[in-house]
C-alpha positions, 0 to 999 in steps of 0.5 A: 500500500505504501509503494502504491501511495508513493506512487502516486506522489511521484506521478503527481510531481512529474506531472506539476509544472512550475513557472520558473524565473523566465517564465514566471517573472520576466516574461510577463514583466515585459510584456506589461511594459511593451503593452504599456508602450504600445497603448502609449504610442496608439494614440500618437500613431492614430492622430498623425494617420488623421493628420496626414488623411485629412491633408490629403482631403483637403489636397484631394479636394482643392485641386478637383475644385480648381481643375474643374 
C-alpha cells in the first residue's frame, strides 16, 4: 500500500509544472511594459494617420475644385 501511495506522489510531481524565473517573472514583466508602450504610442500613431488623411482631403479636394 505504501509503494502504491508513493506512487502516486511521484506521478503527481512529474506531472506539476512550475513557472520558473523566465517564465514566471520576466516574461510577463515585459510584456506589461511593451503593452504599456504600445497603448502609449496608439494614440500618437492614430492622430498623425488623421493628420496626414485629412491633408490629403483637403489636397484631394482643392485641386478637383480648381481643375474643374
Amino acid at each position: 500500500m505504501n509503494l502504491l501511495n508513493d506512487s502516486l506522489v511521484l506521478l503527481l510531481k512529474n506531472r506539476i509544472k512550475k513557472l520558473g524565473t523566465f517564465a514566471g517573472v520576466f516574461t510577463p514583466s515585459v510584456l506589461t511594459i511593451l503593452g504599456i508602450i504600445q497603448f502609449m504610442h496608439l494614440g500618437y500613431v492614430v492622430g498623425a494617420v488623421d493628420t496626414l488623411l485629412a491633408n490629403d482631403i483637403q489636397y484631394s479636394i482643392f485641386h478637383f475644385c480648381i481643375d474643374v
